[in-house]
Structure formats: C-alpha cells, structure tokens
N, C-alpha and C positions, 0 to 999 in steps of 0.2 A: 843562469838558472840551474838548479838540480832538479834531477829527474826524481819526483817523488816514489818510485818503486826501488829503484837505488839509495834511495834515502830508507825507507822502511827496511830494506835487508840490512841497516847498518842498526837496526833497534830493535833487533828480535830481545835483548836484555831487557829493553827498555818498555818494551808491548807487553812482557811478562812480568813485570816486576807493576806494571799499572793494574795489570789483572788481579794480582794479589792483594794490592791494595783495595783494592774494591771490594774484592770477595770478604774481605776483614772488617770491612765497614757496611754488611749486608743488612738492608734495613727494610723494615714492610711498606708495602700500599702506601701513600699518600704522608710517608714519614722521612721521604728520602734526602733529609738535609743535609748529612756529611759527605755521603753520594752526589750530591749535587753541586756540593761548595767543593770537590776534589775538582770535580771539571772545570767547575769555573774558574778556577786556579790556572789550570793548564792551559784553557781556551784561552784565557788574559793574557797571559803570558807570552802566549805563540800570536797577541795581536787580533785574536778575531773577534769581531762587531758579535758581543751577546746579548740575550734580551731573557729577562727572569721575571716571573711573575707572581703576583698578591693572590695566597688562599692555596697555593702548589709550590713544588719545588723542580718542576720541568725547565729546561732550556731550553732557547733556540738559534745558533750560534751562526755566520755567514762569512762567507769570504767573498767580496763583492764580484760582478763577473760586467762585461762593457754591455751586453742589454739585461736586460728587466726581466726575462725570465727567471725563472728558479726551480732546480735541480734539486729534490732534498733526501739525505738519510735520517733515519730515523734507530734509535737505539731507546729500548728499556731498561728502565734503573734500577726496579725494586726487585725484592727478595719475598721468596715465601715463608711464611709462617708456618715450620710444622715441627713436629719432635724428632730431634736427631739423640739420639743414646739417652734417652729418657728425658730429654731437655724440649720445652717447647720455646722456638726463637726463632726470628728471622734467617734464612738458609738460603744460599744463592745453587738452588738444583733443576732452575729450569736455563741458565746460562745469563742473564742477564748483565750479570758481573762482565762477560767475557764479549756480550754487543757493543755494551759501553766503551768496554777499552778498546775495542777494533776498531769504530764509530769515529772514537776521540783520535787517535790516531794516522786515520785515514785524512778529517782535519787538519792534523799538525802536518802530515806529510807534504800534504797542497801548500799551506799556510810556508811552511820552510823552504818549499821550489822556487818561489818567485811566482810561479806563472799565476797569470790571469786568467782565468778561464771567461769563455765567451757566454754565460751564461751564469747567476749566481746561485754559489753551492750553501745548499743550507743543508746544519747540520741537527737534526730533531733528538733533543734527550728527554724520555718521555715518562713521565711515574705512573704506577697504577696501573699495568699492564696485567697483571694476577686477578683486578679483583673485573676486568672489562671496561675500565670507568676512562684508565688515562687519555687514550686518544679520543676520546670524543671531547675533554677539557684541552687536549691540544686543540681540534679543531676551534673550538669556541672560542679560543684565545687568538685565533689567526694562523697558528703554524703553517696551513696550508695554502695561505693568501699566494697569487702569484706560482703556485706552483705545478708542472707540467707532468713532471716526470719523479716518481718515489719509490725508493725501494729500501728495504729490510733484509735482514739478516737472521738463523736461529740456527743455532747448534742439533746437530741429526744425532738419535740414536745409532752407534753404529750401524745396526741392521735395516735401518736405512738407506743411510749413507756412509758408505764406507771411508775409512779415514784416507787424507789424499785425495779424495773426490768434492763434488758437489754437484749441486743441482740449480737450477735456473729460478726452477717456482717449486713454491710449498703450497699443496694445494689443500689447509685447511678445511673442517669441516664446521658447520655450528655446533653449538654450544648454549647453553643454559643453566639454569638454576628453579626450579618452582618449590618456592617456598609458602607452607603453607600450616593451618591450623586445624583439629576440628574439635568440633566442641560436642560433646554426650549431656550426659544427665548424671551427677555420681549418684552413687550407693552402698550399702553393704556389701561386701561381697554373698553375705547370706544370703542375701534377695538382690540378685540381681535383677530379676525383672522388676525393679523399682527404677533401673536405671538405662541409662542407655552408655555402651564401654566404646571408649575409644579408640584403644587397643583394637578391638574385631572389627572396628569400620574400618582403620588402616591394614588391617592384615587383608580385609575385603579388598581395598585399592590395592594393593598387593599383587593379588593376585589377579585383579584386571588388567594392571600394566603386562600383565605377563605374557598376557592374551591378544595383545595388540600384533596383528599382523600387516604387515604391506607388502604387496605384491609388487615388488623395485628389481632394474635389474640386477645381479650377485655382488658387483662391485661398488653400488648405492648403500652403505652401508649406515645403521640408524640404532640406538639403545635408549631406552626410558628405561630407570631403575631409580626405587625409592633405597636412598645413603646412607638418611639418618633418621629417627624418629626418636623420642620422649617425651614422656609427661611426668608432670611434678608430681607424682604421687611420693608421699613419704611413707605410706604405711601399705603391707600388699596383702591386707586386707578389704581395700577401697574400691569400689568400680572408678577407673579412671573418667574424668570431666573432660579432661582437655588433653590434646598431645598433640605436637609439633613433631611435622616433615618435611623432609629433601629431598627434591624429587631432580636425579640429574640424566639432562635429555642433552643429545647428540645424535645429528645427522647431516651427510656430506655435501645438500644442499640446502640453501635457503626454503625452496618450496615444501621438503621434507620435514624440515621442522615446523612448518606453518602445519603441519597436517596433523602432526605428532600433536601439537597444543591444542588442537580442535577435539582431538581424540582423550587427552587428557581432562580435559572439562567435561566431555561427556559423561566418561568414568565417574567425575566427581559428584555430578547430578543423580547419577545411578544410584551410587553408593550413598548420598545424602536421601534419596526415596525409598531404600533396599532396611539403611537404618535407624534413620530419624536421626542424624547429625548434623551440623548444622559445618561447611567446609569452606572457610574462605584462603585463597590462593596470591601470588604474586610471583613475576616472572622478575628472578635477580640474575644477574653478573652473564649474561645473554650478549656474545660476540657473533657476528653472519659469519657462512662461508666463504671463503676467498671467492672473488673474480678472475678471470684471465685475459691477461692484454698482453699479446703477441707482439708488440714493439717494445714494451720494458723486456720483456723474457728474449729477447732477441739480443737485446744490448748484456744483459746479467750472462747470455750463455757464450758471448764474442767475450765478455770478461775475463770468467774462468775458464776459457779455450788460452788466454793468453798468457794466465799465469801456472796452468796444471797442464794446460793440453787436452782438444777434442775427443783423446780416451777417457779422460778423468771424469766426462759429464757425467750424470746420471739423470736423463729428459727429465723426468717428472718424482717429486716427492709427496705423496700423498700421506695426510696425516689425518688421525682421525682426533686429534686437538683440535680447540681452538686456541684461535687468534683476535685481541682487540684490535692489532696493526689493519685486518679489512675493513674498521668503520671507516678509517681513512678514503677509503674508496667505496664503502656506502651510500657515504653521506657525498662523495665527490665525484662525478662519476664520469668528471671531464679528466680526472688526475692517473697517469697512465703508473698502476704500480705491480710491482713482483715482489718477494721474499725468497731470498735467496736459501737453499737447504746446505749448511756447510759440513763435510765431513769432517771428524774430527778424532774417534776415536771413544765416542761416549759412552757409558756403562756404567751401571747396569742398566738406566733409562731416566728420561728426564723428571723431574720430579721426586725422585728417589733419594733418601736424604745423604747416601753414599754418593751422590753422584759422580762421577770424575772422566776427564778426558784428556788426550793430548796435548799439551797447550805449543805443541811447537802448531798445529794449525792458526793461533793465531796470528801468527804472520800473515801465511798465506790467503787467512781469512781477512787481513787486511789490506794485502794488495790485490782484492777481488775487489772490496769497495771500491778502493778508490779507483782501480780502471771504471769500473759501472759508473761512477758518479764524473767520473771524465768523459768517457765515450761518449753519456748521454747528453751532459754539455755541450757539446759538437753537434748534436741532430738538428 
C-alpha cells in the first residue's frame, strides 16, 4: 500500500495543472457539463464507483469501505457570472475551481493506496452552489443517504486566514435574496397627482430599511440593503407604473434572519398604506447559517494539526457569506458537518473578478482532506 499523503507530495504538478484546467473550463449555475465530464474522466479512470444524474450535472463518486457507513466530501463546481475587463462570463472568484481539484484529488490519493478504509468515502461534486439551489438537488437525489460524518472546504480571504494556516469551522452566516415588485398608477409627469410613482414608494422602502434596528450583541452581526431597482420606463417624462427590487438580507443566525423578514414585510405594508402601491415580494437564493458539531471540528482541527502543526490553526473563521453547503445539515441534522477555512494567500477577496491565490496551498489543502476524511473513517 502507499501512504496517500506521500502519494499527494509527489503531485503537487499534478493538483496544479487540474486547477488550471478547471479554471479554463469555468461554467455557471446548473451549466456545469465540461466541469463535470473532466471529473468523471479522472474518477473512471482511478476506478471509483460514480453515480451521474438526469436534469444536473453533480456527482457522487465512492470508494467502498468494509461497513455501510459513509464518510463524505463535498466540492462545488460552478463559476460565477460577472464582468471581468468589461466582459460578462462565467469567472471562478469565489474558488470553486480549486474545491474541486483538491476534492478530486483527495480521491485519487485513497483510490491509488490501496487501502480500504473501514467505513465508505464518498466523494460529493455539487453544481449550483452560487445560485443556493445545488445542495438541496444533492440532497433530493440521495447524496446524503447513509451518511454520518461531512465536511467541506472554502478558500479564506487572506485577512482571514492567513496563508499556511487554517481553520476547523467556517462559521457562515445567512443569507437571502427578496425579490420583489411594486406597482403605482402612471401618468404625466405634469400631473403627477394623477398618478401614483414608484420610484418614491421604493425610495420610501429605502429609507425604512435604514431604520431597522436590533438590539443583538456587537459581534451578532445583520444588513438589509435594497441592490438593485428599475423600471421600464422609456421616456422620463412618465410617472413610473412599476419598478423592480433587490433587496439583500444577511445575518449571523438563523433566528436573526427570521426577524429581519418579519420586519421586512412590515415595511412593505407600511409603505403600501403610506402610498397606495400595490408590493408583492419573494424570498430567492436563501442559504441558513452554519451549525456547529464539536466532533466534525475536532476531527478537521487533529487534520490540520498533522499536516501544518497546532500553530497553524486559526479556532474559528467567521464569515459574514453564505453558504448552500449548511442545507446539507438543515435539512439533516443527524449528519455531523464542518467546513474547513483554508489559507491560502487570497486577494484581493472572494468574489472579486481579479481574484488570485497561492496555489502552492493546494497541496496542502489537499492533504487536510484527505487526513479529515481518513480520521473520520476510523470513529
């Protein structure tokens, strides 16, 4: 047998040269078919049991183990859609590119030892991560069947996590989307009071988001801010009819966002009595906050003690993102998971269409998995 952490130090070429290929093949939301036919490629090839699904392009890849539990990582595939140098396209700036290939890797490392692990490692490649949607069509599809113990991975802003280090748990926060309409009365703009503008009801919401306070304590942190707003008007001489808004809400717990939406619709009532518009609303692309389970984080932080050393942790990463990786633990709340925060060397921040990092971390980033997903095989 080879020892798969001896085996990954002889493919640091090889871990980087998959990343690039990924990043080259950066594809959106629920589009991720060359991204997905790369893996499958490699998973075949190294021999591991995959399983592809009708209506997505996610995976679920295993390496069997002598009992029936299952052990799983999980890796995001897609890319975001935004303008880099005046181009608008698929762009891998939140690291996704660089889950996958660690994910995959970690795989092929096991899959090339020989060993059996006493418990079966599955390995989750998941689409749709951007838009909040993929892991809950993972779970639908079964990914989580049989499974005990899950964890994840996500590239740290340096000033996070500093490169060389990492962290156990990312402690996400929620997240939302309130998309919504409201509808006036047009008119001239000569006689406005003929009409009712839509523009001044939304400026109205406006300014009551602004006024939303919660008395939480300093490091509970929460934002409601309207993104985007227009209306079709073509000519600006019209009292606007109708205009469409964004309204993006974020807070560090679940119960805080439950508050925040309560107080939202109040607003909207207000302001629908205040103008005479008529406002209908929907909650899009809505991830919860992370959970914490003290026996995944226990296992992830004995991980990166073995491969950086108990200087290198960094206890806790707090992020004020979200994450769709908690529905996973949502919706399952028998399923003991962390998300590992890796340092890397990231700048100027995720999301950013410059983004860029170290990529010698992906090594490292991959011999943390795969101790995590060994250790925990052993429990």
């Amino acid at each position: 047998m080879i020892n798969p952490i001896k085996f990954i130090d002889k493919q640091r070429d090889c871990i980087i040269k998959t990343y690039h290929d990924l990043h080259s093949l950066a594809e959106p939301s629920w589009k991720e078919k060359k991204t997905s036919d790369y893996l499958l490629k490699s998973l075949k090839e190294a021999g591991l049991k995959v399983k592809t699904f009708q209506g997505h392009y996610g995976i679920v890849a295993e390496i069997p183990g002598r009992l029936s539990r299952v052990v799983a990582l999980r890796a995001d595939m897609d890319a975001l859609l935004q303008e880099v140098e005046g181009e608008l396209k698929p762009n891998h700036s939140c690291g996704h590119d660089a889950h996958s290939a660690m994910v995959l890797h970690t795989a092929l490392a096991i899959s090339q030892s020989g060993i059996q692990p006493k418990h079966t490692l599955r390995f989750i490649f998941q689409p749709a991560e951007e838009k909040g949607e993929g892991a809950l069509k993972m779970i639908e599809d079964g990914a989580l069947d049989e499974v005990t113990y899950l964890f994840g991975l996500h590239l740290r802003p340096d000033k996070e996590v500093p490169y060389g280090k990492a962290s156990p748990v990312i402690i996400h926060g929620a997240a939302e989307t309130i998309r919504g309409t409201i509808k006036g009365i047009q008119a001239h703009a000569s006689r406005p009071e003929e009409g009712i503008n839509a523009i001044e009801a939304a400026a109205l919401l406006v300014q009551k988001l602004q006024q939303i306070y919660l008395d939480l304590p300093c490091e509970t942190s929460y934002s409601i801010k309207m993104t985007q707003l227009q209306t079709e008007n073509k000519a600006s001489n019209v009292i606007p009819e109708t205009a469409s808004f964004s309204i993006d809400v974020r807070a560090q717990t679940n119960e805080v966002m439950n508050k925040l939406n309560d107080y939202a619709n109040e607003i909207f009532e207000q302001t629908k009595q205040q103008t005479g518009v008529a406002i209908s609303s929907c909650i899009k692309e809505f991830v919860p906050a992370a959970a914490t389970y003290e026996n995944a984080i226990k296992i992830t932080k004995n991980a990166i003690s073995r491969v950086l050393g108990k200087e290198n942790i960094i206890p806790v990463c707090v992020s004020h993102g979200g994450e769709d990786f908690h529905f996973y633990t949502a919706k399952n709340q028998e399923v003991s998971a962390t998300m590992i925060g890796l340092g890397c060397g990231l700048k100027p921040g995720l999301h950013h269409p410059q983004m860029e990092f170290n990529l010698e971390a992906l090594q490292y980033g991959t011999k943390i998995l795969t101790q995590t997903i060994l250790l925990a095989s052993e429990e």
